[in-house]
C-alpha positions, 0 to 999 in steps of 0.5 A: 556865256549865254549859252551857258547859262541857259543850260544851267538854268534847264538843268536845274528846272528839271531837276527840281520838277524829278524831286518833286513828281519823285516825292509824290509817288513816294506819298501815294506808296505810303498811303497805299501800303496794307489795308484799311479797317473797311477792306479788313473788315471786308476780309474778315467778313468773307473769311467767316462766312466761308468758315461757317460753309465749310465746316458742317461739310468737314464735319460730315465728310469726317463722319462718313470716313469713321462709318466707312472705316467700321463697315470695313472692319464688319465686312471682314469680321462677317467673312472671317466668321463665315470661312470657319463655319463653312470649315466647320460644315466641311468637317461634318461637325454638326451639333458639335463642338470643335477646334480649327487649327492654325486661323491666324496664329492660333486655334479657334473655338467653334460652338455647337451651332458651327460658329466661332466662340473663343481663340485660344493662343498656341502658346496657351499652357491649359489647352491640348488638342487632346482635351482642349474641346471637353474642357472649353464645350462651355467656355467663360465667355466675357469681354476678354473672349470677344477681344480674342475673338477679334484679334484672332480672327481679323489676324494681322489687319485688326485695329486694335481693340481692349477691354480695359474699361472692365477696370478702368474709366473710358478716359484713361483708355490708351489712345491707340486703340480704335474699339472697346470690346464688351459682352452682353448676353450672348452678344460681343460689341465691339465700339468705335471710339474714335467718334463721339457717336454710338458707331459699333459692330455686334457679333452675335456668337449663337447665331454667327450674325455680324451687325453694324450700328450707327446711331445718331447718325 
């Protein structure tokens, strides 16, 4: 009998001291669960800081991958350009005006001078290859001649460019395309829309030279 009630008595003693460590470590999950207000702020300070680091990087980096992406498209532009002069000399076609046929779908324009300045599609019903050249020596060059120019020449791997802003504001631009093209005294321009800076390609149709700008860079 006495043993008995000795082994009562241990069993309850332990008991008891299991409820009660049990109730402490449940105390101490609960007052570890999430953060204070100093380890937020602590957080929120870092957060920030790295924000502020990184985001003129970003913002440069970004840049950098629109000045790319123009160059690229001058690069291509200037070695169109040039395979229709060297054509043009191939021809002995100096101080002449001719047609080159079958240049990305359709027939390029050449000046006098040997370089591009004007494409005009196959399908177009006011052009032959017999009075084509008398009836276009000295096209009406504007900014349409230059998107032609472009999309002609850059073939299939052209962004795309408009020149839609003749008639309409800059904002309401579809938002698909990458250049505006313009025509300004000889010169076709082509500009970048996708960067708020004045990054633009210049074609000069004289002299055959192709140029990149990046102001404000």
């Amino acid at each position: 009998m006495m043993l008995r009630y000795i082994f009562v008595y241990i069993r309850n003693h332990n008991r008891k001291t299991l409820i009660h460590l049990t109730s402490i470590n449940h105390t101490r999950l609960v007052n570890n669960a999430g953060f204070s207000l100093f380890e937020f702020v602590i957080v929120l300070v870092v957060l920030t800081t790295l924000v502020s680091v990184l985001l003129p990087k970003f913002t440069v980096l970004q840049k950098d991958a629109h000045k790319v992406s123009v160059q690229l498209s001058a690069d291509s532009l200037r070695s169109s350009v040039n395979i229709i002069h060297n054509v043009w000399q191939s021809q002995g076609s100096i101080d002449e005006t001719v047609i080159i046929d079958s240049y990305g779908g359709g027939i390029v324009l050449v000046g006098n001078n040997g370089w591009p300045v004007d494409v005009i599609a196959v399908y177009d019903s006011h052009f032959s290859h017999d009075s084509g050249v008398q009836n276009r020596v000295q096209p009406s060059i504007n900014n349409s001649t230059c998107r032609k120019l472009w999309n002609g020449l850059l073939k299939d791997s052209a962004p795309k460019v408009s020149n839609e802003a003749d008639n309409e504001k800059e904002s309401e631009v579809e938002s698909d395309v990458i250049y505006l093209a313009e025509f300004d005294q000889g010169i076709c321009r082509f500009r970048y829309l996708l960067n708020e800076d004045d990054f633009r390609i210049e074609y000069d149709l004289a002299t055959g030279l192709v140029s990149t700008f990046f102001e404000h860079y």
